[in-house]
Structures are given as structure tokens and as C-alpha cells.
C-alpha positions in Angstrom: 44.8 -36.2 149.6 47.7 -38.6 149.2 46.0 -41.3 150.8 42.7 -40.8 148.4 45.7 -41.5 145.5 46.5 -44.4 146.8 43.4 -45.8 147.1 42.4 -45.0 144.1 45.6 -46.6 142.5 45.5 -49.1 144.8 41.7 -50.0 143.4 42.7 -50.0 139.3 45.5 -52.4 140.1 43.3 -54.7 141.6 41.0 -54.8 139.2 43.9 -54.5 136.1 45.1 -57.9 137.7 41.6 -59.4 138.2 41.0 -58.9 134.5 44.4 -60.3 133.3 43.4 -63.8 134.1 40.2 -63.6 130.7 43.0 -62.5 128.8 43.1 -65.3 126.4 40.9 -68.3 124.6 38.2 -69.2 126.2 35.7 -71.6 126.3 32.1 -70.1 124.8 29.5 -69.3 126.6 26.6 -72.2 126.7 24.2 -72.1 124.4 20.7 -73.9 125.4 18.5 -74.9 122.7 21.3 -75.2 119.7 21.8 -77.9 117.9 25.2 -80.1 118.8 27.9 -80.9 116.6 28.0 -77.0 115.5 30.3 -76.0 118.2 32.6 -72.9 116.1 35.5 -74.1 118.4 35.5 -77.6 117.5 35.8 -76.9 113.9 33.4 -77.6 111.1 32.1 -80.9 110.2 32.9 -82.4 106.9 29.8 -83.0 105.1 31.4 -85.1 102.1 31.6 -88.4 104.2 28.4 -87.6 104.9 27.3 -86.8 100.8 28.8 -90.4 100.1 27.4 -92.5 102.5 23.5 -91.4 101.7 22.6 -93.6 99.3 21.1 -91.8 95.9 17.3 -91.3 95.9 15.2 -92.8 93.5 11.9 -91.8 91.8 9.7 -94.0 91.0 7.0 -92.7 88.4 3.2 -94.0 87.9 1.0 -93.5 84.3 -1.8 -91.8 84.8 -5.0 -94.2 85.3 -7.5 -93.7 82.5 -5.0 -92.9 79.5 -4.7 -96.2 77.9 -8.2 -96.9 77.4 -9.2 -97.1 74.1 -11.7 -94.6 73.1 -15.7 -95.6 73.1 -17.4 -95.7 69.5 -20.4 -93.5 69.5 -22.7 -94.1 66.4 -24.7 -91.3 65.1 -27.9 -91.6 63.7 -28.0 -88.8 60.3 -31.4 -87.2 60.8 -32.8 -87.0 57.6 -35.9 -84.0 57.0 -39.3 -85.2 55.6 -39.2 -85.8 52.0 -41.2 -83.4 50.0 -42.9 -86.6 48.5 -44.2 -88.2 51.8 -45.9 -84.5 52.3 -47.2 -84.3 48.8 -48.8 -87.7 48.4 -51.1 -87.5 51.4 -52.6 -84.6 49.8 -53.2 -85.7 46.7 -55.2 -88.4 48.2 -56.9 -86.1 50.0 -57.8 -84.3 46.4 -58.3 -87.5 44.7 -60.8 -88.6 48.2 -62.5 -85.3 47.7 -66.0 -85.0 46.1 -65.7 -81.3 45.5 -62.5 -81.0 43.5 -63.7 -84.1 41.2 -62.1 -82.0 37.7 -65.1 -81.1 35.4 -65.0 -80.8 31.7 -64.1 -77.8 30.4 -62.4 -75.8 33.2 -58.9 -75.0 32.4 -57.9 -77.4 29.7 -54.2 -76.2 29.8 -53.6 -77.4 33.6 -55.0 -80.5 32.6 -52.7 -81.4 29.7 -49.7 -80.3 31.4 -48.8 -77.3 29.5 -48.4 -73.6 30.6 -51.6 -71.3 29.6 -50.4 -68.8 26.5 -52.1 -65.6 26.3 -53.2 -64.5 22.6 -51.1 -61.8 21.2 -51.8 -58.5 21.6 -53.3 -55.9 18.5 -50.4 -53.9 17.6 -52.1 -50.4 16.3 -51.8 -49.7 13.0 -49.7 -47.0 12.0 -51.7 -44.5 10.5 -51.4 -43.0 6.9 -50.5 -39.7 8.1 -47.2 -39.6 9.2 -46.8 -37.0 12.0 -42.9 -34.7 11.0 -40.4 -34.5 14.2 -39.9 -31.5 16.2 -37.1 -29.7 14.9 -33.9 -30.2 17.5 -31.8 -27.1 16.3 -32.5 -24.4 19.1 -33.9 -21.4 18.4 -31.1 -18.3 17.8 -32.1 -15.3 19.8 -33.4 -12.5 18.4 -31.1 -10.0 18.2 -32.0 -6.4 20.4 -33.8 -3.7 19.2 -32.1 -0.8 18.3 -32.2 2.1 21.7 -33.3 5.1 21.2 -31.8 7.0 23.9 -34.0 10.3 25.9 -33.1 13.1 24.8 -35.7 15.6 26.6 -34.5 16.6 29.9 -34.7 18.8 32.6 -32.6 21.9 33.2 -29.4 21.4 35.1 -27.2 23.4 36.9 -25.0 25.7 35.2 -21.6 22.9 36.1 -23.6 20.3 35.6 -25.2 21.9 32.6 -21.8 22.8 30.7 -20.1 18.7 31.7 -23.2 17.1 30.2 -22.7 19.9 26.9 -19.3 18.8 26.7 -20.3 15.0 27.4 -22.6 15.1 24.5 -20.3 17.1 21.8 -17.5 14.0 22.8 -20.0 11.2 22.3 -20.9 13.1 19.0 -17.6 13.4 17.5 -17.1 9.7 18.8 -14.7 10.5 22.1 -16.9 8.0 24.3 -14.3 8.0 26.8 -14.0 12.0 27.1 -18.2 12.3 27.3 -17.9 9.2 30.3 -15.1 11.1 32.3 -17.2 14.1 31.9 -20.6 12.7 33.3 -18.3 11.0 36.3 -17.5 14.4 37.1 -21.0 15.8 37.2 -22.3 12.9 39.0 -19.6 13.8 41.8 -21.2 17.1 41.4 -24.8 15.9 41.7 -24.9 12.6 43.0 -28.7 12.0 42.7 -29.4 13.4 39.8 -31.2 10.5 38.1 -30.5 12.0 34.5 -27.0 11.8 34.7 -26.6 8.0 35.6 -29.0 7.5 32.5 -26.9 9.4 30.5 -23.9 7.4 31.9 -25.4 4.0 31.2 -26.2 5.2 27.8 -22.2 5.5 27.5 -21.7 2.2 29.2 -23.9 0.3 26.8 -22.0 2.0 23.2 -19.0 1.0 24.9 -20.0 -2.1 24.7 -20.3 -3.2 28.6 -23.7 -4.6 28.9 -23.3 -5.4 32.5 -22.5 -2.1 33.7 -24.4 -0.3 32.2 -27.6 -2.5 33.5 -26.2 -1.5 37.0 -26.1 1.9 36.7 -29.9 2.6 34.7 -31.2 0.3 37.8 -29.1 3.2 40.2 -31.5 5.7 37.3 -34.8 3.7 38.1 -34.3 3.7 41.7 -33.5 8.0 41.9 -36.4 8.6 39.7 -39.2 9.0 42.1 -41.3 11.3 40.4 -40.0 11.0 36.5 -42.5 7.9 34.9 -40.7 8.6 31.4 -37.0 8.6 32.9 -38.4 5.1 34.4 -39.6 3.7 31.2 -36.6 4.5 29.3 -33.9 3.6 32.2 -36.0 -0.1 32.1 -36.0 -0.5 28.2 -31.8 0.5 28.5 -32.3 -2.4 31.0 -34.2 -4.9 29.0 -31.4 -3.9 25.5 -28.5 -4.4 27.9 -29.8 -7.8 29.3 -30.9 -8.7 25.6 -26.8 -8.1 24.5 -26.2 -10.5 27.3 -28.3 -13.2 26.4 -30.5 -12.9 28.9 -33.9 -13.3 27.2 -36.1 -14.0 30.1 -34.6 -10.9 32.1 -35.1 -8.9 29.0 -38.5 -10.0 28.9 -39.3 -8.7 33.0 -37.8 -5.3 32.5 -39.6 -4.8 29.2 -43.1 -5.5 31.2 -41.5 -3.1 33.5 -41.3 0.0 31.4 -44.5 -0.9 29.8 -45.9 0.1 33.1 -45.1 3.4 32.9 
């Protein structure tokens, strides 16, 4: 074992004292291909004794061949169109060379003196003697409605239904219109197809002075009065007074034909 030691010391010495001697500067390592004069070692070259012995370039500049000509002088020719008189007078020759349009006497005497042809005047009609009133422009005022004679001939009720409508009437007698409506209302709840009561309650409507209700209810009358011709007629003439009250002429008109079916 010893003597592997000092082999082994005895080999790093040798090679610690081989490598001492590149301990140091040395020369680079060729290069091949490089350019000389660029040697690191050598130090670098001084280019400003270079700068200032190249003598300054110069540039030498040329014009352009082709600008200093002087522009060619084109002359244009105005094209002028064919005067309407070198078109007219050949054909006036040709009417003049014609035998057929030789003028004759007589035709159209105003073309040949130059002038334009004048028509005569016309007749203006003579106003007649008679002299005719104008329609009247202030409208016509509508008629004013026929008084409505209510129904009064019904048939029997119910006993409720009979006493509300009792009590409706006696309120629209002693001029409570508002009682004798509430009171109907509450036998219509009662009844709510009875025909006769929505008559009676349109009645009510139209002396309260609400037209358009009361139409709406006597149509509700028409329409539940299958069978009954007279409640018909009478619900259609509260109809025709009601739209009559609203100015409605023409509607008071249709449901008047209406009821006269009946």
C-alpha cells in the first residue's frame, strides 16, 4: 500500500512540474485563414493615419438627359358642328326644286305672310234671364227627439223581483231616480236575464241623462228578448231616442227601421 502512495504522489508531481512551465504569456495559437495585421497581442492598429492619408471622395453628379428640352407646340384644330344653316338651305332647295310643293293660292294665307294663325273667339253663352238662387250653406239643425213613451205592460215577476221593481217605480215617481236605479241593479242580480228589467233600467239611464248607457243596456234588452216582438220594438225606439240625444242621426235612423220590424 505504501508503495501505491508513492506512486501515485510520485505521478501528480510530475505532472504539477510539467504544467508549471505554460504558466505564463504565451504566444496564441495560429490562426489560418485570418486576416494579418489583427494580431490581439500586437496591439491595435491606429486607424487615424490611416483616415488622413485617404484622400476625400468626390461625387460627381449628371442632369438628367431629356429635361432641358423645350416642350413641342401641338396645334389643335377647334372642331366646329354643322351649322344649322348649311342643313337648312339644301332643303329649301329641294322645296323650291320640287314640282309638288309649288304653294297654290289660297291654302293657308297666314303661313304665307309670316304671321301666326288666330283662331276666332269663342260664343260666350248668354246668361239667361232667369237667375238660378244659391243653395243655402247654413247646415241643417237636427231635429230634436221625439218624446219616449216608456212600456208599461209587463209580465208578472217574481215576488223579489216584483216588490224591487214596485219600489223602483214609486222612486222614479216621486223623482228619486237614483233610489228606482239601485233598486233595479238589485233585481237584475236577482234575475240576470230577465229582459224587462234591463229595459226598465235603460229607461233610468236615459232620464238621467246618459244617452250612452242607456243605448248599451236596451241593446243587452233586444238581445234577451227572444220571444217578446213588443219588448223588441220598444227596447229599439229607446235605442233610436238615445242615439237621437247623441247626435247620431243616421244610427237613429237604423234602429228606428229596426223596431218598425216588429
Amino acid at each position: 500500500m505504501q508503495i501505491r502512495h508513492q506512486i501515485v504522489l510520485f505521478f501528480l508531481m510530475s505532472l504539477l512540474s510539467a504544467c508549471a512551465e505554460f504558466n505564463g504569456r504565451q504566444p496564441p495559437a495560429p490562426v489560418f485563414g485570418g486576416q494579418s495585421g489583427n494580431d490581439p497581442y500586437l496591439g491595435v492598429p491606429d486607424s487615424s493615419g490611416q483616415a488622413a492619408q485617404q484622400p476625400p471622395q468626390v461625387i460627381e453628379t449628371k442632369p438628367l438627359e431629356g429635361l432641358n428640352k423645350t416642350p413641342e407646340m401641338v396645334e389643335i384644330k377647334p372642331e366646329f358642328p354643322p351649322s344649322a344653316e348649311g342643313e337648312i338651305a339644301p332643303a329649301q332647295s329641294d322645296e323650291n326644286t320640287d314640282p309638288f310643293g309649288a304653294e297654290q293660292p289660297g291654302e293657308n294665307p297666314a303661313e304665307n305672310q309670316g304671321l301666326p294663325e288666330t283662331e276666332p273667339p269663342a260664343e260666350q253663352p248668354k246668361p239667361d234671364g232667369i237667375v238660378k238662387p244659391a243653395a243655402s250653406l247654413v247646415p241643417e239643425t237636427p231635429k230634436e227627439p221625439e218624446a219616449l213613451v216608456p212600456l208599461e205592460n209587463f209580465p208578472p215577476q217574481s215576488p223579489a223581483v216584483g216588490s224591487l221593481v214596485m219600489a223602483a217605480n214609486e222612486n222614479s215617481q216621486g223623482g228619486n231616480t237614483d233610489s228606482a236605479v239601485a233598486a233595479i241593479e238589485r233585481a237584475i242580480r236577482i234575475e240576470p236575464r230577465n229582459a224587462t228589467l234591463y229595459y226598465k233600467l235603460a229607461v233610468l239611464r236615459l232620464k238621467q241623462s246618459k244617452p250612452r248607457l242607456a243605448e248599451d243596456i236596451a241593446r243587452k234588452a233586444v238581445l234577451l228578448a227572444v220571444n217578446d216582438n213588443t219588448l223588441k220594438k220598444h227596447s229599439w225606439l229607446l235605442i233610436a231616442n238615445a242615439r237621437a240625444l247623441q247626435k247620431n242621426v243616421v244610427g237613429a235612423n237604423k234602429a228606428k227601421a229596426e223596431a218598425a220590424k216588429y
